[in-house]
N, CA, C and O atoms as a GROMACS GRO file, in nm:
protein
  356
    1UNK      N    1   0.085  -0.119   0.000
    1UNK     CA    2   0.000   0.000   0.000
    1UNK      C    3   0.088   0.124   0.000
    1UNK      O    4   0.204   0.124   0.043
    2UNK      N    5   0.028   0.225  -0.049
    2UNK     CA    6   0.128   0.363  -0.063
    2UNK      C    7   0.103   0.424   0.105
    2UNK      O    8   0.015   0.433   0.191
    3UNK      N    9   0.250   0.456   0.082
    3UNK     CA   10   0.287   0.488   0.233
    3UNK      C   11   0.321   0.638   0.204
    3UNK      O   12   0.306   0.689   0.315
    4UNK      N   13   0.359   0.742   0.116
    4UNK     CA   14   0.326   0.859   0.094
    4UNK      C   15   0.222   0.923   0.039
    4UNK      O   16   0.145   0.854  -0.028
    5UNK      N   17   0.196   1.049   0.050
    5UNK     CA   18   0.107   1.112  -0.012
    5UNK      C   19   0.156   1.096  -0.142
    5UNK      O   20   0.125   1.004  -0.217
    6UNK      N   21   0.226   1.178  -0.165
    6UNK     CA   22   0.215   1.171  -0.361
    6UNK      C   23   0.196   1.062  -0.422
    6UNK      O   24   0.169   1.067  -0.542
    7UNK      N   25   0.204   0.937  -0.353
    7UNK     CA   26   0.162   0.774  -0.386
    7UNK      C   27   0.024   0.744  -0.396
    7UNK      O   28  -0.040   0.681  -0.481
    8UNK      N   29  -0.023   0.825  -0.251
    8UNK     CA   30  -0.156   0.785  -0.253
    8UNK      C   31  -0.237   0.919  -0.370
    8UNK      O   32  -0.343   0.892  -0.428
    9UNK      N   33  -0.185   1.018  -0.384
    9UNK     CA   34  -0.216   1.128  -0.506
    9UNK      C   35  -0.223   1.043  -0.620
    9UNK      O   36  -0.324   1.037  -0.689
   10UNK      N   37  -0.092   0.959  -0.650
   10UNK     CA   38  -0.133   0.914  -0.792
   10UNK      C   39  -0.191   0.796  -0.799
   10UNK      O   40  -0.234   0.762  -0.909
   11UNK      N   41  -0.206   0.713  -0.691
   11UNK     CA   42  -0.299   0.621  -0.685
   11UNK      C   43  -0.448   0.669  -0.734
   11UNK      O   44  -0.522   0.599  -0.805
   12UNK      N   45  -0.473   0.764  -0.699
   12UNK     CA   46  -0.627   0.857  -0.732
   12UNK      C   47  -0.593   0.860  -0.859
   12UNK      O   48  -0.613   0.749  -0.908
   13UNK      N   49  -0.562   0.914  -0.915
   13UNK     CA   50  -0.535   0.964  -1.053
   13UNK      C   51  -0.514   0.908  -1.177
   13UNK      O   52  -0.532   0.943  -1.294
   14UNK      N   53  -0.454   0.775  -1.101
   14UNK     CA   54  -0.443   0.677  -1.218
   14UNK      C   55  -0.577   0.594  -1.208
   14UNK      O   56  -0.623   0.564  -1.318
   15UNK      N   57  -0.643   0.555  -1.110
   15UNK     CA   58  -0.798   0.519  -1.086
   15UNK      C   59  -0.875   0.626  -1.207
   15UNK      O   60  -0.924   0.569  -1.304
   16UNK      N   61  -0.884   0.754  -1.201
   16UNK     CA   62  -0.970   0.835  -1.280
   16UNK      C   63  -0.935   0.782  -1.405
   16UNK      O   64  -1.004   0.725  -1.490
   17UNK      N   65  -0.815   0.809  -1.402
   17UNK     CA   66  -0.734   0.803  -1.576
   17UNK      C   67  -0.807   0.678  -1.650
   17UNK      O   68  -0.884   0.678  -1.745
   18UNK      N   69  -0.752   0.565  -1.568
   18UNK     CA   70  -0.821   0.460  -1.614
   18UNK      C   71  -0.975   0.438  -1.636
   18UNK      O   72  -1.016   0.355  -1.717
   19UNK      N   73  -1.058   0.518  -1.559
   19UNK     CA   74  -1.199   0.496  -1.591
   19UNK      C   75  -1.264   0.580  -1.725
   19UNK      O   76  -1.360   0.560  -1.799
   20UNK      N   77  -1.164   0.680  -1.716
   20UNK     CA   78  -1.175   0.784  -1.844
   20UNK      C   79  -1.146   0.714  -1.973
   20UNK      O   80  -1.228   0.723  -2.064
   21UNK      N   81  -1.019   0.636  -1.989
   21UNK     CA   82  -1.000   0.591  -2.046
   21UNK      C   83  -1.057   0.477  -2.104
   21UNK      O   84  -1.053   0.443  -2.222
   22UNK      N   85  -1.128   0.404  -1.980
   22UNK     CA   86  -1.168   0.260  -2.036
   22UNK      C   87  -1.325   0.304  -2.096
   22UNK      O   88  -1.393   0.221  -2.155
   23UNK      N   89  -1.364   0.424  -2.076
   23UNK     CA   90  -1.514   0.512  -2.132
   23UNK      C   91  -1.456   0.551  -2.288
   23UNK      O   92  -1.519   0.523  -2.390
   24UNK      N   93  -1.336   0.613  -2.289
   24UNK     CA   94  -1.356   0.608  -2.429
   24UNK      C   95  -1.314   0.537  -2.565
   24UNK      O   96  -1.332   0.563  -2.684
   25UNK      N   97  -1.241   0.418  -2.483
   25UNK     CA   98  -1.226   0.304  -2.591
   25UNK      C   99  -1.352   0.237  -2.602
   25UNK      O  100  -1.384   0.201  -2.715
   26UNK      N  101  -1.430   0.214  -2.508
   26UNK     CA  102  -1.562   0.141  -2.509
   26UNK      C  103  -1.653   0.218  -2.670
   26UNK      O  104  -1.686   0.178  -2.781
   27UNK      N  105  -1.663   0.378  -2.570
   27UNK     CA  106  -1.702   0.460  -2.719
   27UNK      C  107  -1.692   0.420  -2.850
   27UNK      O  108  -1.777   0.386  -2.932
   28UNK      N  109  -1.529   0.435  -2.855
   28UNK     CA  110  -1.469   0.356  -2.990
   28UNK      C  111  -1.500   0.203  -3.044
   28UNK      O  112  -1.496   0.150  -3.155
   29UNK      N  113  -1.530   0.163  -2.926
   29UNK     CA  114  -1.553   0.025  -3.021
   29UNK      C  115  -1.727   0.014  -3.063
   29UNK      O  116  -1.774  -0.068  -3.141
   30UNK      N  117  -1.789   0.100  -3.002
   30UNK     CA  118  -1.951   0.101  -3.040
   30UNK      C  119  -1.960   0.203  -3.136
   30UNK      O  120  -2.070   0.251  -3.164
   31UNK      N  121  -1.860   0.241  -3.188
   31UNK     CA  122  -1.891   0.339  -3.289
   31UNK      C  123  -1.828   0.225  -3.421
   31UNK      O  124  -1.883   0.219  -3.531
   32UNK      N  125  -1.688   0.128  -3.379
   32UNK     CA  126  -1.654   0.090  -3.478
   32UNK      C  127  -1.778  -0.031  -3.490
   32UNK      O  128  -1.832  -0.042  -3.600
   33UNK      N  129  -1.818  -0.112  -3.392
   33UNK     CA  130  -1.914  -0.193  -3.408
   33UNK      C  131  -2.062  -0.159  -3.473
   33UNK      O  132  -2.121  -0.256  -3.521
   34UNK      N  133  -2.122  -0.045  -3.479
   34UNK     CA  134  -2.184  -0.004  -3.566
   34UNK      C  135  -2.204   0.018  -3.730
   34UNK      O  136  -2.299   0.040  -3.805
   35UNK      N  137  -2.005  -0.007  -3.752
   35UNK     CA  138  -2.009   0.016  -3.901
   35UNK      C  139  -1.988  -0.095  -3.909
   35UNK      O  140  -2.012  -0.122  -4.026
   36UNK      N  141  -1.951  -0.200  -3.849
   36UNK     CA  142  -1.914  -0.382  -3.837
   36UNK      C  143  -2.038  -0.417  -3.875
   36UNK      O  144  -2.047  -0.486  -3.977
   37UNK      N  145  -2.180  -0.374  -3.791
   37UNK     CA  146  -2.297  -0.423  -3.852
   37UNK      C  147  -2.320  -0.387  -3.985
   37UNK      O  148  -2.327  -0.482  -4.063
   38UNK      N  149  -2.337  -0.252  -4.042
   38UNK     CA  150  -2.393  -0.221  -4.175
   38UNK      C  151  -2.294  -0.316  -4.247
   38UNK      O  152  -2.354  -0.396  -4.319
   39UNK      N  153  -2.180  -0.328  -4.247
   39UNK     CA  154  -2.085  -0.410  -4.377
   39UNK      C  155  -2.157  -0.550  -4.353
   39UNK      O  156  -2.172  -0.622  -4.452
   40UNK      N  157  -2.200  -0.590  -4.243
   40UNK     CA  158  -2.268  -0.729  -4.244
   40UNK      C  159  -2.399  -0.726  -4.349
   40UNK      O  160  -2.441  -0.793  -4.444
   41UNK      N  161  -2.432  -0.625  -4.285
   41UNK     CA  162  -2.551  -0.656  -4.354
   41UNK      C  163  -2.596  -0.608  -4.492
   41UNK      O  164  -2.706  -0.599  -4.545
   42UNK      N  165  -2.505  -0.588  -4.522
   42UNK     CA  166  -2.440  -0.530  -4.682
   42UNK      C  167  -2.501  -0.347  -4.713
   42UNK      O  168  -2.502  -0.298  -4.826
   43UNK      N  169  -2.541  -0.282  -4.604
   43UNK     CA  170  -2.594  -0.128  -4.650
   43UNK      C  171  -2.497  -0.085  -4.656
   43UNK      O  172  -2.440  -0.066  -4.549
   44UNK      N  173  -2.419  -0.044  -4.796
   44UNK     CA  174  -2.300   0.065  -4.810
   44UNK      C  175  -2.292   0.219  -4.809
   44UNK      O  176  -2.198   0.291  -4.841
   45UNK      N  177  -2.454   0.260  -4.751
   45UNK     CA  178  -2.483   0.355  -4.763
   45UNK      C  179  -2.476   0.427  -4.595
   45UNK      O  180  -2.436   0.528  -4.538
   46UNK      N  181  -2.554   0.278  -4.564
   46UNK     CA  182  -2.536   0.310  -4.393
   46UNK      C  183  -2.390   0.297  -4.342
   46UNK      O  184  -2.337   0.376  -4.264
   47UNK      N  185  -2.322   0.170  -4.408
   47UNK     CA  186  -2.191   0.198  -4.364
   47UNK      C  187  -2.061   0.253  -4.415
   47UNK      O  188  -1.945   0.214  -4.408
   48UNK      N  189  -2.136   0.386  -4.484
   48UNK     CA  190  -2.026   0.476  -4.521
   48UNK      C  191  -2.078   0.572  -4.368
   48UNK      O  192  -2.023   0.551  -4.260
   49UNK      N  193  -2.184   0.670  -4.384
   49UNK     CA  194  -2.211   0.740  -4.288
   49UNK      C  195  -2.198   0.664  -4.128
   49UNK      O  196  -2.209   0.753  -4.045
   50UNK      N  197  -2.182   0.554  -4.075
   50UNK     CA  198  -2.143   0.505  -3.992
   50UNK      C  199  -2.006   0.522  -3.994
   50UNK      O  200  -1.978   0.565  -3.882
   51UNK      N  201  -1.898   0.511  -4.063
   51UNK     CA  202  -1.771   0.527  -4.048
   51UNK      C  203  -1.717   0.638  -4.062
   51UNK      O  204  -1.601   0.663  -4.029
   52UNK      N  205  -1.848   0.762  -4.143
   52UNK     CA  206  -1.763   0.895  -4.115
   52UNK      C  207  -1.830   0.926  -3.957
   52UNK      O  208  -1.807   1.044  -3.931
   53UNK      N  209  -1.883   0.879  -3.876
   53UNK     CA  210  -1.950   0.932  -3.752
   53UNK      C  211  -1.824   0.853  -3.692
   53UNK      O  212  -1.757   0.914  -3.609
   54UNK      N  213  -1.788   0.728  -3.726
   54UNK     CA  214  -1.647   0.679  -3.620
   54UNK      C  215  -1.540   0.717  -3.673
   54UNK      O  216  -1.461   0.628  -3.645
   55UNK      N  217  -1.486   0.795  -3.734
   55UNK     CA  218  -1.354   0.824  -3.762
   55UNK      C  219  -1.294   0.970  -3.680
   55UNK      O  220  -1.173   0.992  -3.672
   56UNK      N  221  -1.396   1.060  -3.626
   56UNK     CA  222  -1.350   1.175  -3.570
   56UNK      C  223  -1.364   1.086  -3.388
   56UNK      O  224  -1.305   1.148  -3.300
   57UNK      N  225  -1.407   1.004  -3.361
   57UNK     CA  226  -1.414   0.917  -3.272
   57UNK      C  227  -1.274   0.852  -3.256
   57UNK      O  228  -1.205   0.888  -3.161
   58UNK      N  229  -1.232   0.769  -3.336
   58UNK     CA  230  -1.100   0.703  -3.351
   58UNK      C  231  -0.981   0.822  -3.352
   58UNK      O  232  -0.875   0.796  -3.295
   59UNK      N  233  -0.999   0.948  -3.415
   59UNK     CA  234  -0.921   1.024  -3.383
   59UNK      C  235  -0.831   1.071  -3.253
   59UNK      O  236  -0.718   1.075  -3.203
   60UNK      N  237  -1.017   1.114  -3.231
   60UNK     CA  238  -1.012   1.155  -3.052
   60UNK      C  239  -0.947   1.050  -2.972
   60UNK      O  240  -0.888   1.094  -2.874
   61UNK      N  241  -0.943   0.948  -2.985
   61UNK     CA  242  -0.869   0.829  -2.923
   61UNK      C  243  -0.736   0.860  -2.897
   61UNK      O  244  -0.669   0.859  -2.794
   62UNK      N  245  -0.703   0.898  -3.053
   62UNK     CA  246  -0.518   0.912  -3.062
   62UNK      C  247  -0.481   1.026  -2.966
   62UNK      O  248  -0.390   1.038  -2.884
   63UNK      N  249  -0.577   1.101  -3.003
   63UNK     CA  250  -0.547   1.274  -2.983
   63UNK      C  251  -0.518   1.226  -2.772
   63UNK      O  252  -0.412   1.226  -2.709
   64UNK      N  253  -0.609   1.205  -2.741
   64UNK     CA  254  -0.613   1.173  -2.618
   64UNK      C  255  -0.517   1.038  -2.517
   64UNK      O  256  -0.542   1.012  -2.399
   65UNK      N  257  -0.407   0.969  -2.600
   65UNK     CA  258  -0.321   0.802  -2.616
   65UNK      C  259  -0.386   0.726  -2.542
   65UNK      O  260  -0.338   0.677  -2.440
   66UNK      N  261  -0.544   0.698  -2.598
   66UNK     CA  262  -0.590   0.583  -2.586
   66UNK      C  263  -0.578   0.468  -2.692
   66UNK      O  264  -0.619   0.358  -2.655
   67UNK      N  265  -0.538   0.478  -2.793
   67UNK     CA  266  -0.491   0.431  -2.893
   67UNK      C  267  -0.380   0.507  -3.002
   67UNK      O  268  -0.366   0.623  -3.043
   68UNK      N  269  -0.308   0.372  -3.026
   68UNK     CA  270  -0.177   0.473  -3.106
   68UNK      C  271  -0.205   0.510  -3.285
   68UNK      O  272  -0.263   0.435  -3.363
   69UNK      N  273  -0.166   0.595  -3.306
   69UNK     CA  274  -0.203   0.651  -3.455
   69UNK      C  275  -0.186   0.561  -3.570
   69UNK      O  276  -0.223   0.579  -3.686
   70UNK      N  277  -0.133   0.476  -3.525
   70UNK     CA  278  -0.091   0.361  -3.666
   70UNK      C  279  -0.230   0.287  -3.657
   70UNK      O  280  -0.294   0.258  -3.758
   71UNK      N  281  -0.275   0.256  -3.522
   71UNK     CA  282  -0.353   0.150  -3.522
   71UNK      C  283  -0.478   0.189  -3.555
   71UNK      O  284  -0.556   0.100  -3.586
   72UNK      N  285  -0.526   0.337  -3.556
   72UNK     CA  286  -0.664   0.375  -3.614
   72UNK      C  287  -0.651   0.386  -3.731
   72UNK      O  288  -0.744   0.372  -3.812
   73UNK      N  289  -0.502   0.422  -3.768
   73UNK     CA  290  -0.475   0.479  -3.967
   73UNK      C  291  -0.501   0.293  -4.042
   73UNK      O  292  -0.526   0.263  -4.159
   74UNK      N  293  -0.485   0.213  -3.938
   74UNK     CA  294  -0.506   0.083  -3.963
   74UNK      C  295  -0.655  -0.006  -3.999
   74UNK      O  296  -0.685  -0.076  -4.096
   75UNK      N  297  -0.724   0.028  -3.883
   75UNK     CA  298  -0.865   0.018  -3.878
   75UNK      C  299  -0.953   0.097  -3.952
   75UNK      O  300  -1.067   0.052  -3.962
   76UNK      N  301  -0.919   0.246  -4.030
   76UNK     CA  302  -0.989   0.338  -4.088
   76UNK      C  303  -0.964   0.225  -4.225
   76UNK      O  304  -1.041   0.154  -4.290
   77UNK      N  305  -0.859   0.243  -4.228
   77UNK     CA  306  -0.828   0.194  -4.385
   77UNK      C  307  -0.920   0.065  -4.418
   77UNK      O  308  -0.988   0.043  -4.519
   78UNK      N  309  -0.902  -0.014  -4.297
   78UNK     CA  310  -0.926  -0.175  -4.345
   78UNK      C  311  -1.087  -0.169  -4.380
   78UNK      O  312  -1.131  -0.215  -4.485
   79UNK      N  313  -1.170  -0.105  -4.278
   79UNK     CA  314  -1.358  -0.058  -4.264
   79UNK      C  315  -1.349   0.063  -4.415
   79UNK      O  316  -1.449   0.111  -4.468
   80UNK      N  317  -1.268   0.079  -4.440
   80UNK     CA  318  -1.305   0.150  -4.564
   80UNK      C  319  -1.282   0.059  -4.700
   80UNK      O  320  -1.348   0.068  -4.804
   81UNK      N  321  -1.198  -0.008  -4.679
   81UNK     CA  322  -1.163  -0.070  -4.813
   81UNK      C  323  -1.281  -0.223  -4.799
   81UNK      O  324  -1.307  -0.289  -4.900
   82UNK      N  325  -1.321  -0.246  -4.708
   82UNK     CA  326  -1.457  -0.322  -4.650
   82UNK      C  327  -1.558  -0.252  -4.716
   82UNK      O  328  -1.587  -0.300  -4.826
   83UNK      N  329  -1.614  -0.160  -4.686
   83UNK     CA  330  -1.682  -0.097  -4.764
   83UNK      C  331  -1.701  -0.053  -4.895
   83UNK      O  332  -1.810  -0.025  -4.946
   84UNK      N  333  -1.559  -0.047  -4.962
   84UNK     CA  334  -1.553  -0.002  -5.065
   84UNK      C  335  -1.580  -0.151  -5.153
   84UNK      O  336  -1.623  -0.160  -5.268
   85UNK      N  337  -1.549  -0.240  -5.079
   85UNK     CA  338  -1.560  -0.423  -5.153
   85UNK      C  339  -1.702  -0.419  -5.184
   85UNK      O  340  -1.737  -0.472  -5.289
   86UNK      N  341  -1.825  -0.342  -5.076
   86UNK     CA  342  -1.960  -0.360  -5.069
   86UNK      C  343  -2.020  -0.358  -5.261
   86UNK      O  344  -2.101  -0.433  -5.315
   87UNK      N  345  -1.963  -0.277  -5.301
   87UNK     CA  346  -1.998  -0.194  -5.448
   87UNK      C  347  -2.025  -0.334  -5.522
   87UNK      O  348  -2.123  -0.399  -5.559
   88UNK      N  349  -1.849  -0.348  -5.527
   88UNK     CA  350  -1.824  -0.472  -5.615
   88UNK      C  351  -1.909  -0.620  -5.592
   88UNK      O  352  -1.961  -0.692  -5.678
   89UNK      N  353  -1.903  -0.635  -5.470
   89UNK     CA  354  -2.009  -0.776  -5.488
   89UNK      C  355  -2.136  -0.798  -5.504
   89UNK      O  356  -2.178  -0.914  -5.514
   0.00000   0.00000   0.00000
């Protein structure tokens, strides 16, 4: 157990951090799971406008290092080129 204050200070802090944090990856994944459904269910219409509503979402992620920038430039790409397959089949 923390036996100083500034221990027990960041003990608090990293408690918040973490709840903040684990709120807005959750965000992120119900925003990416929303465009996961439309590509299921083949609306390329719904899941274009679903992925421009999660991409300033996935941003905010980086912007904030809840996730690192490669890994949303990763996930944008892959749900887009998913989508873009919708046309063709």
């Amino acid at each position: 157990m923390a036996n100083t204050a500034s221990a027990r200070k960041r003990i608090r802090q990293n408690e918040r951090r973490n709840a903040r944090n684990t709120a807005r990856l959750s965000r992120v994944r119900t925003f990416v799971k929303k465009v996961e459904v439309a590509i299921a269910t083949g609306k390329k219409d719904d899941a274009a406008v679903a992925l421009r509503a999660a991409q300033p979402e996935l941003q905010r992620a980086v912007g904030k290092g809840v996730l690192h920038a490669n890994t949303v430039a990763r996930r944008i790409s892959r749900l887009s080129a998913r989508i873009k397959s919708l046309a063709a089949a």
